[in-house]
C-alpha positions as CSV (number, residue, x, y, z in Angstrom):
1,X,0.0,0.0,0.0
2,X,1.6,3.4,-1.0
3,X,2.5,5.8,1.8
4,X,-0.5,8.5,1.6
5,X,0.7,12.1,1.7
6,X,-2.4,14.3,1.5
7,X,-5.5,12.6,3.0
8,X,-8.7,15.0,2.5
9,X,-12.0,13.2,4.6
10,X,-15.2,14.9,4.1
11,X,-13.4,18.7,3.5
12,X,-15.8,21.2,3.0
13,X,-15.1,25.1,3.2
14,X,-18.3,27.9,4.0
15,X,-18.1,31.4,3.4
16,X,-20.4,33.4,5.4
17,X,-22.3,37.0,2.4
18,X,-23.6,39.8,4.9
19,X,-25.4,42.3,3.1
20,X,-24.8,44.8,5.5
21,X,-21.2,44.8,7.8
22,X,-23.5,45.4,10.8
23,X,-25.2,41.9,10.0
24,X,-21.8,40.3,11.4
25,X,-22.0,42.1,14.3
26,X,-25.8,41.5,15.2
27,X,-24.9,37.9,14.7
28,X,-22.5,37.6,16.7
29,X,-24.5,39.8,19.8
30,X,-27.5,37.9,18.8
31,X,-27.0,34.1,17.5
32,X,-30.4,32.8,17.4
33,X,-30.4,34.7,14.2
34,X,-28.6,33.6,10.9
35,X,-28.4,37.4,9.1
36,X,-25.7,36.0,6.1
37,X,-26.2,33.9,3.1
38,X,-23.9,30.7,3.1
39,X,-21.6,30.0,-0.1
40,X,-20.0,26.3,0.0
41,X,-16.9,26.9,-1.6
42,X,-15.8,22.8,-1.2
43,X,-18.7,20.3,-0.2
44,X,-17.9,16.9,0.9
45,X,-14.1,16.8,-0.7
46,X,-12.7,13.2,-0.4
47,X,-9.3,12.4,-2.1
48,X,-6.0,10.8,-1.2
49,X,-2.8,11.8,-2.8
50,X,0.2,9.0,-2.3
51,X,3.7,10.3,-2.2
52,X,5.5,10.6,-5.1
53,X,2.2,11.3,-7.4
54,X,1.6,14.3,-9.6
55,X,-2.0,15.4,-8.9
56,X,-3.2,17.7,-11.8
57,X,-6.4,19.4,-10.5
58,X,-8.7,21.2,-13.1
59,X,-11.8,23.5,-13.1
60,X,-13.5,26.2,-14.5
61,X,-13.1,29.8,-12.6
62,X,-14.7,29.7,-9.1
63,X,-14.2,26.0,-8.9
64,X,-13.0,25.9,-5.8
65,X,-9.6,25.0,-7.0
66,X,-7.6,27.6,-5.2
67,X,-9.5,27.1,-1.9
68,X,-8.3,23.4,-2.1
69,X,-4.8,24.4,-1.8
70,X,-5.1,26.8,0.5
71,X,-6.9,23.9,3.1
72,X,-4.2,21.7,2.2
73,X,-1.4,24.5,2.7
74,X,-2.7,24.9,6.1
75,X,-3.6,29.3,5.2
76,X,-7.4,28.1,5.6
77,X,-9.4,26.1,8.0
78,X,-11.8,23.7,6.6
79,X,-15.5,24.3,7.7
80,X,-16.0,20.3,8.1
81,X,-13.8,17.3,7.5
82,X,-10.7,16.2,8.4
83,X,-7.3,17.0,6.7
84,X,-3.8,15.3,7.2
85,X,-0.3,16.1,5.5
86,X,2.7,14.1,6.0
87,X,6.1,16.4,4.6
88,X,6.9,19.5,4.4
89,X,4.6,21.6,2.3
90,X,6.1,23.7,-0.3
91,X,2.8,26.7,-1.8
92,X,3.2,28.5,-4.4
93,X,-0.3,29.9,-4.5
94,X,-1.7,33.1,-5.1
95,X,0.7,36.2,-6.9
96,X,1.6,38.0,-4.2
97,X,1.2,35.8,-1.2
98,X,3.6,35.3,1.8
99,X,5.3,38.4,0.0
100,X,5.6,42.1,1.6
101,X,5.7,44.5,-0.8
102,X,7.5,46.6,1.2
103,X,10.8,44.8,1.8
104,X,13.1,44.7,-0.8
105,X,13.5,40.5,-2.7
106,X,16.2,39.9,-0.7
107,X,14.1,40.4,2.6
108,X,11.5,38.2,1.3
109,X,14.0,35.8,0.7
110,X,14.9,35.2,4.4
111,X,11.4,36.4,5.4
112,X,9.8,33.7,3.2
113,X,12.5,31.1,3.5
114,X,12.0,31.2,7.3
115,X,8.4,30.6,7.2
116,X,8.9,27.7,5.1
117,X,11.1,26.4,7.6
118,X,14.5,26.7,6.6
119,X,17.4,28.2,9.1
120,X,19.1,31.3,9.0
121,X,22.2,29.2,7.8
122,X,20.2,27.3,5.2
123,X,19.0,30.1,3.8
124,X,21.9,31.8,3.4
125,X,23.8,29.2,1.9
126,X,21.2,28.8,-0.9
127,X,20.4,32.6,-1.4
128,X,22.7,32.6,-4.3
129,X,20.8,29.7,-6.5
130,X,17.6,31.9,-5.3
131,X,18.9,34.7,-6.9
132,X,20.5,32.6,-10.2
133,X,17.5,30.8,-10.5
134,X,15.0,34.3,-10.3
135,X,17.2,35.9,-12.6
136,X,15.9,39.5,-11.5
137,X,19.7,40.8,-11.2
138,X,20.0,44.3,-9.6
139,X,16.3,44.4,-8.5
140,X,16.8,41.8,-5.7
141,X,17.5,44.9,-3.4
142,X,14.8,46.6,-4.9
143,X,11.1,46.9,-3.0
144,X,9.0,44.2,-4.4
145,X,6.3,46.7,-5.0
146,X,8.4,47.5,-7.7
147,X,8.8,44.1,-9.8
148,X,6.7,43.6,-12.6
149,X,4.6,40.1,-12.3
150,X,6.9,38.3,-14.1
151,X,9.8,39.0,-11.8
152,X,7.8,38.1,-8.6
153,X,6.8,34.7,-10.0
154,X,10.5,34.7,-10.5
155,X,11.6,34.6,-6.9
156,X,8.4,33.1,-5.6
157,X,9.0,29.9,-7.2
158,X,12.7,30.3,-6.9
159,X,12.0,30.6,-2.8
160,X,9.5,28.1,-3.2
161,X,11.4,25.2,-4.8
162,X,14.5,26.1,-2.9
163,X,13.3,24.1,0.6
164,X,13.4,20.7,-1.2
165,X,9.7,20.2,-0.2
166,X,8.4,17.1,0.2
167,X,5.2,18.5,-1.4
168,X,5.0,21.5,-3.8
169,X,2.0,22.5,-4.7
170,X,1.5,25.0,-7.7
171,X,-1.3,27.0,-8.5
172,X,-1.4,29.1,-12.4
173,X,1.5,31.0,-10.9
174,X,3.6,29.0,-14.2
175,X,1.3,31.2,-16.8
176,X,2.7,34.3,-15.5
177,X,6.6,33.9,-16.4
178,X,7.9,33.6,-20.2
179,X,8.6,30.5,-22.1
180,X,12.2,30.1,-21.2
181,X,11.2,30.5,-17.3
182,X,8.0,28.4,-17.7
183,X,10.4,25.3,-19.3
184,X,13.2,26.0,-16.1
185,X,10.4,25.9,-13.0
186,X,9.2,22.9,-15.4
187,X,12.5,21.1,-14.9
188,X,12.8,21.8,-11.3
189,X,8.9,20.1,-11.0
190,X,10.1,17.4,-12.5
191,X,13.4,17.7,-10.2
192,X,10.8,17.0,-7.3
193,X,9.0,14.0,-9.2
194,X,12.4,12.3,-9.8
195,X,13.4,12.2,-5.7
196,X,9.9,11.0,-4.5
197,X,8.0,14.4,-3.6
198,X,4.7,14.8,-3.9
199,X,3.2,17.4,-6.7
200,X,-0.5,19.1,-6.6
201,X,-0.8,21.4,-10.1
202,X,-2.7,24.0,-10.8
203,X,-3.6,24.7,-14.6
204,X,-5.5,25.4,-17.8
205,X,-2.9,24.0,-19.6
206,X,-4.6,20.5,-20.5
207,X,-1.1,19.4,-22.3
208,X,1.5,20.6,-19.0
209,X,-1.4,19.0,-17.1
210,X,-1.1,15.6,-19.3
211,X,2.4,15.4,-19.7
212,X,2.9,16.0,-16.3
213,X,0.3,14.8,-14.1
214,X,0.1,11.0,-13.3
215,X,-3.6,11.5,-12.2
216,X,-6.1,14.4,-12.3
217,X,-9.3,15.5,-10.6
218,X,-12.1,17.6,-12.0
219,X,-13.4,20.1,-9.7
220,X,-16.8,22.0,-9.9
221,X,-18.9,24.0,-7.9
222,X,-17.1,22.8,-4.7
223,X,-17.7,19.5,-6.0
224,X,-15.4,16.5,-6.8
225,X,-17.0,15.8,-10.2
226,X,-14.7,13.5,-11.4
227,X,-11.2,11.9,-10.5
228,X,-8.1,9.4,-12.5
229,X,-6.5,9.3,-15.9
230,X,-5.3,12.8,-16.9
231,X,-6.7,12.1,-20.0
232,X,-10.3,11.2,-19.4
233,X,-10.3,14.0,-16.5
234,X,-9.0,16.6,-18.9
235,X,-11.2,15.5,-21.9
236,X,-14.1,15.7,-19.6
237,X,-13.5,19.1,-18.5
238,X,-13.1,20.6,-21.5
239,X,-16.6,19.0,-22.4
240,X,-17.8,21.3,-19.6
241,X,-16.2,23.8,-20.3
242,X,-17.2,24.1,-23.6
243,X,-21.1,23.1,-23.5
244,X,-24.0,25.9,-23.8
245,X,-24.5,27.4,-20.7
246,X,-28.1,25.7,-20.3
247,X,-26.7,22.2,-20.6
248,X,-23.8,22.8,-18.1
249,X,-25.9,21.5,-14.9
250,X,-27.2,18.4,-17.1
251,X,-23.7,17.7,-18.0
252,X,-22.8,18.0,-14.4
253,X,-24.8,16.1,-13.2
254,X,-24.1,12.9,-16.1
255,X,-20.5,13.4,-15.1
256,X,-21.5,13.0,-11.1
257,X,-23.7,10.1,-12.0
258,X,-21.0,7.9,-14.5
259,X,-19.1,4.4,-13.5
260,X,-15.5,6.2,-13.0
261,X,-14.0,3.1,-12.6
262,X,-15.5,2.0,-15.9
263,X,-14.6,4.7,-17.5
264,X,-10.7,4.3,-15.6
265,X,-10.3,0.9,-17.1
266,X,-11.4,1.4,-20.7
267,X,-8.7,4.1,-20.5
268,X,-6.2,2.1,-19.4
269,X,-7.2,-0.4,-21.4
270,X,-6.5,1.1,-25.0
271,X,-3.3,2.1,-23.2
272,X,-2.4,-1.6,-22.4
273,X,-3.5,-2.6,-25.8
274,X,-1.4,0.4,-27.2
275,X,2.0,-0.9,-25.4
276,X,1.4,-4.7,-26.5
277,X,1.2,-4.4,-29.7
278,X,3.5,-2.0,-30.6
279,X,5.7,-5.6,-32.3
280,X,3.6,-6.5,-35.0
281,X,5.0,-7.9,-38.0
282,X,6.5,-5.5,-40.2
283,X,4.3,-4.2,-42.9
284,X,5.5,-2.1,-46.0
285,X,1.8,-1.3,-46.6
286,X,-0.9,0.5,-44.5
287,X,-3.6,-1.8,-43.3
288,X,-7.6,-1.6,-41.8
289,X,-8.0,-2.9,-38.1
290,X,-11.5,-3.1,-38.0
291,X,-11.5,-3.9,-34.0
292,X,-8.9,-0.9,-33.9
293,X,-12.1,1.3,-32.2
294,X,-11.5,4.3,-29.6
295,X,-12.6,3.4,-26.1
296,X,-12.3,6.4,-24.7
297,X,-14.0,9.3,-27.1
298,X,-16.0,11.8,-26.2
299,X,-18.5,14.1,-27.7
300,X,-19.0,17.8,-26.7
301,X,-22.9,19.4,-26.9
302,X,-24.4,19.4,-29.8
303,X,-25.0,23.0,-31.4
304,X,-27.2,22.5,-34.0
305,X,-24.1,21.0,-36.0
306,X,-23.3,16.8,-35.9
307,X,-19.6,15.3,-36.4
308,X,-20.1,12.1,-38.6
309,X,-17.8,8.9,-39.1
310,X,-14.5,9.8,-39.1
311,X,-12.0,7.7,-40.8
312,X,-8.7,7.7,-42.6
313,X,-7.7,6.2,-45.9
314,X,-4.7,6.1,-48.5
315,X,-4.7,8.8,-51.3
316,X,-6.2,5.9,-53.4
317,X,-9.3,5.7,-51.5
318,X,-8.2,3.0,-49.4
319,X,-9.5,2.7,-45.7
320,X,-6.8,2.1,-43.1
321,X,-5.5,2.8,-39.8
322,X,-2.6,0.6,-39.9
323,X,-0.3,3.0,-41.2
324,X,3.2,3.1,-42.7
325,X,5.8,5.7,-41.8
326,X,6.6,8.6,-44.6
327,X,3.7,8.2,-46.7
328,X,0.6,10.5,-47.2
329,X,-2.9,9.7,-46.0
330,X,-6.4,11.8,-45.9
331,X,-8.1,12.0,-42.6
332,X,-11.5,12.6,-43.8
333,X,-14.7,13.2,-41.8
334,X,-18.6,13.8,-42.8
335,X,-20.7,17.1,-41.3
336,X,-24.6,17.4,-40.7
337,X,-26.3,21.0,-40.0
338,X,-29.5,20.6,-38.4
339,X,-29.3,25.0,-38.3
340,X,-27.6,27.1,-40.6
341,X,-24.6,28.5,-38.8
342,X,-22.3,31.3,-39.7
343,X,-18.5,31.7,-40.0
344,X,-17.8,28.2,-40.2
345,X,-14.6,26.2,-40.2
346,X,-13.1,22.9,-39.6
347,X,-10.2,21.2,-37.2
348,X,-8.4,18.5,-36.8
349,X,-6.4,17.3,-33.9
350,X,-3.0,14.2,-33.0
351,X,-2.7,13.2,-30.0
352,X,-0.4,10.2,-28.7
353,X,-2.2,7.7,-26.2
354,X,-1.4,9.9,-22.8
355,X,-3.1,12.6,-24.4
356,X,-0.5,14.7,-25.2
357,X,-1.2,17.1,-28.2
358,X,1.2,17.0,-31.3
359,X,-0.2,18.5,-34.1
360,X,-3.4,19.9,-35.7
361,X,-4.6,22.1,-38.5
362,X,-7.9,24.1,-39.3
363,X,-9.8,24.1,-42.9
364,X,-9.7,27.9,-42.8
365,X,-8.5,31.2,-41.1
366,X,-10.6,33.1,-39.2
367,X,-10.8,36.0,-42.5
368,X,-11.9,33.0,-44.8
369,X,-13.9,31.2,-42.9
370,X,-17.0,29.8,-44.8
371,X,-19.8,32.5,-44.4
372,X,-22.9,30.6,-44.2
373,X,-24.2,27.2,-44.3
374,X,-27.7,26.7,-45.0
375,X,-29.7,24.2,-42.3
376,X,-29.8,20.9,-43.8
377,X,-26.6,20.8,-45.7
378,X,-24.2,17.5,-45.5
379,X,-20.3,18.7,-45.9
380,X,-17.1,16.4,-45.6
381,X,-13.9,17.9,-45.2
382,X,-10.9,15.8,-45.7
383,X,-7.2,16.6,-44.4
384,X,-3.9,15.3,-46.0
385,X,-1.0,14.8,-44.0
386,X,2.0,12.9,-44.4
387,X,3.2,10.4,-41.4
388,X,6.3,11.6,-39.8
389,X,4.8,9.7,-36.5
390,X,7.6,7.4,-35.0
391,X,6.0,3.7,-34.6
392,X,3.4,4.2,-31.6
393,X,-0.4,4.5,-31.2
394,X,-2.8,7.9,-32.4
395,X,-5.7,9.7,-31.7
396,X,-7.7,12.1,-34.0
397,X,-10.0,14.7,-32.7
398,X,-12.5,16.3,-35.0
399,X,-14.0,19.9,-34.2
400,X,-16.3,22.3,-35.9
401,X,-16.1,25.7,-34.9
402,X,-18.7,28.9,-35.3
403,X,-20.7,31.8,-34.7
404,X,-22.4,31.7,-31.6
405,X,-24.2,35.0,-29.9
406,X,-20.6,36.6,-31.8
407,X,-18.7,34.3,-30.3
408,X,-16.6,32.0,-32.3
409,X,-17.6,28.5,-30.4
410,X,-17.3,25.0,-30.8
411,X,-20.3,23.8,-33.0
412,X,-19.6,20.5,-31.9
413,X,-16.0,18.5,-30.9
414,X,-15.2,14.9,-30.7
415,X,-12.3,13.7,-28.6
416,X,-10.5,10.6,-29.7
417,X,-12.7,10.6,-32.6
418,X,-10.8,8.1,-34.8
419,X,-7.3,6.1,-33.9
420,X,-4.2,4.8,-36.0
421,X,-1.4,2.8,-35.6
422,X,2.0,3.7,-37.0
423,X,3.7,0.6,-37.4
424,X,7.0,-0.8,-36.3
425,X,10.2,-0.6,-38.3
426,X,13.8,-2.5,-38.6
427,X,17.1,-0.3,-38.5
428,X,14.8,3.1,-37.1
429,X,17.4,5.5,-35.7
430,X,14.9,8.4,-34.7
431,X,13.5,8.2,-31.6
432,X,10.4,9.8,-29.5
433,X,7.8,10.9,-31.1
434,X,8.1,12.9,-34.4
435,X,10.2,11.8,-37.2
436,X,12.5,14.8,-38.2
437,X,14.0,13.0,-41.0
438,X,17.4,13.7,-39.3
439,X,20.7,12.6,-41.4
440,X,23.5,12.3,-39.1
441,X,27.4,13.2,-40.6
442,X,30.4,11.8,-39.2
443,X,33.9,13.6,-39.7
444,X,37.4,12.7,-38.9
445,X,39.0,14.8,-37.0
446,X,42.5,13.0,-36.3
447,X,44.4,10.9,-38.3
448,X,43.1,7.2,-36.7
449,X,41.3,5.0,-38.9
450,X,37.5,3.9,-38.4
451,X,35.4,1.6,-40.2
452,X,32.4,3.2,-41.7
453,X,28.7,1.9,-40.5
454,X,26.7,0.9,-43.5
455,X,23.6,2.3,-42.1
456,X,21.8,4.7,-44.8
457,X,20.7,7.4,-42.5
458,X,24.3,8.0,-41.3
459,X,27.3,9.2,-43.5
460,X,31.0,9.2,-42.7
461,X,32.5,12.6,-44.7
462,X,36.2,12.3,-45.0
């Protein structure tokens, strides 16, 4: 059994609404009287994290996300319930928290470092790599008042990361720095994964939250809608996220209602059946699996627009979804407007098996898209692409966006809408995911002798 870091029982967090500040007061002088409207930011939480996992934790705005890590940070008191957390705890939370704007960075720096239980000594002998890892230079004896937001992520995370926690929890602070800072606090995250600790992430981001995340929970309303592969959780949310606003409680309520541990195993399941089969026999020509059939797909709220069978096929026609490397294919899918709809283009998204996304396109740009199609019309739109997949296993979405109250929307979406194959190969030197078509040159560059490899993809220049 794994060693449980976070255990949440029962959590739930209330927030008392006066209308009037005198209410409180009243209340307080008077308590046979409730004067303030409740607001349950977290009802009825239960969730164990076990050291060493990557929790991703997703939800629309007002989700009660932030209120989560706050309760597990220990900077809020759960209403009901019971919470325990074994390790230290590591928060990087709200912008501006645990900071005074007042002092200058290198103040926070001890004042911070102190709170999150380091020594005097300790922090003093990693104040440098603080300051390296921040970057801010010059401005580290400057009030914080002063930095712009990037800069205070900067040091947050750089005070944050710097007490070795043995749980770091994150929360949307990442969006805030640049690309180069986002892919270094990503580094040190995964820095923490590799020597055991215990990660909670914060983030819109459905591919950091994928690629990262070794579970995920969906969170709505203060409620636990929905909690296991990052995939399926991800996938779901965006569902939500996406669906008119007068379906959102029905959808809600389906995703409260569903077998989770059904839907758990059919995702594991096409992963399983992904891993084994990787060794077929080697083909030189693409192939149809007919029992090669998405278990996990879902499909987004209608709007007046239906998705139809997607499939793939050779240039020639031919239907397949064994495919070879290098060669071109049409991923073609059929369109049904039950109302005419305005503004309209297509999409098409890759995905590998974990859900990570590697590549899409769209039928037009947002100045071309197709003005109006009439109610009743039938369109297919196909996509070409050539396969520079390395051997693995593929997912196709399918998405049709439009006008909606002036709102470019998605008509309808279907997640894991179609999946491929890429079969194995002898003598393949690339590696990961995408096939660059590398060549690789050797040179001499003293005067001892080699043999040459006979392998075609690599050349020795003398």
């Amino acid at each position: 059994m794994s060693e449980i870091a976070i255990s949440l029982k029962n959590v739930s967090k209330c927030y008392k609404r006066y209308a009037h500040p005198v209410d409180r007061l009243k209340e307080i002088l008077l308590p046979g009287k409730i004067r303030a409207d409740e607001f349950w930011a977290l009802r009825d939480i239960n969730l164990e994290v076990p050291k060493g996992q990557t929790i991703g934790i997703v939800g629309r705005n007002g989700s009660g996300k932030s209120t989560l890590l706050q309760i597990i940070a220990g900077t809020l008191t759960p209403t009901t319930g019971e919470v325990k957390v074994k390790g230290r705890v590591s928060a990087l939370l709200e912008l501006g928290s645990g900071f005074n704007p007042e002092f200058t960075g290198r103040q926070n720096v001890f004042f911070n470092g102190r709170l999150l239980g380091l020594e005097q000594k300790e922090i003093e002998a990693k104040f440098d790599d603080i300051t390296a890892f921040a970057d801010i230079g010059d401005f580290i004896d400057q009030p914080v008042k002063t930095y712009s937001s990037g800069m205070f992520i900067r040091l947050a995370f750089a005070v944050a990361i710097s007490v070795e926690p043995d749980i770091l929890m994150v929360d949307e602070a990442l969006a805030v720095g640049d690309e180069a800072f986002q892919r270094k606090c990503f580094a040190r995250i995964h820095s923490v994964q590799e020597r055991g600790g215990t990660v909670l992430f914060v983030s819109h981001a459905a591919t950091s939250v994928i690629e990262l995340c070794s579970s995920a929970v969906l969170i709505d309303q203060g409620d636990l809608i929905l909690s296991g592969n990052p995939k399926l959780v991800v996938s779901s949310y965006h569902k939500l996220i996406y669906a008119p606003t007068d379906k959102v409680e029905t959808l809600r309520q389906e995703l409260l209602s569903m077998d989770h541990q059904d839907l758990e195993n059919k995702s594991l399941n096409y992963s399983k059946d992904a891993e084994t089969k990787l060794s077929l026999p080697l083909r030189k020509q693409a192939l149809y699996d007919p029992h090669m059939v998405p278990k996990s797909t879902i499909s987004y709220v209608l709007c007046g627009v239906e998705i139809k069978q997607p499939y793939i096929t050779t240039l020639e026609g031919k239907k397949v979804n064994l495919l070879v490397r290098r060669k071109d294919y049409i991923y073609t899918y059929s369109i049904k407007f039950d109302q005419t709809s305005y503004k309209v283009r297509f999409a098409m998204l890759i995905k590998t098996v974990s859900g990570l996304e590697i590549g899409g396109a769209m039928s037009h740009t947002t100045q071309n898209a197709i003005e109006c199609v009439e109610q009743g019309s039938i369109l297919q739109v196909q996509f070409r692409f050539r396969c520079f997949l390395q051997p693995g296993v593929y997912f196709f979405n399918a998405g049709v966006h439009g006008l909606k109250d002036e709102a470019e929307v998605y008509l309808h979406r279907i997640i894991d809408a179609a999946m491929f194959r890429v079969q194995a190969e002898n003598d393949v030197l690339e590696t990961l995911i995408i096939d660059f078509q590398t060549e690789a040159f050797v040179s001499k560059v003293n005067s001892k002798s080699i043999t040459p490899s006979n392998n075609q993809h690599s050349k020795l220049v003398v």
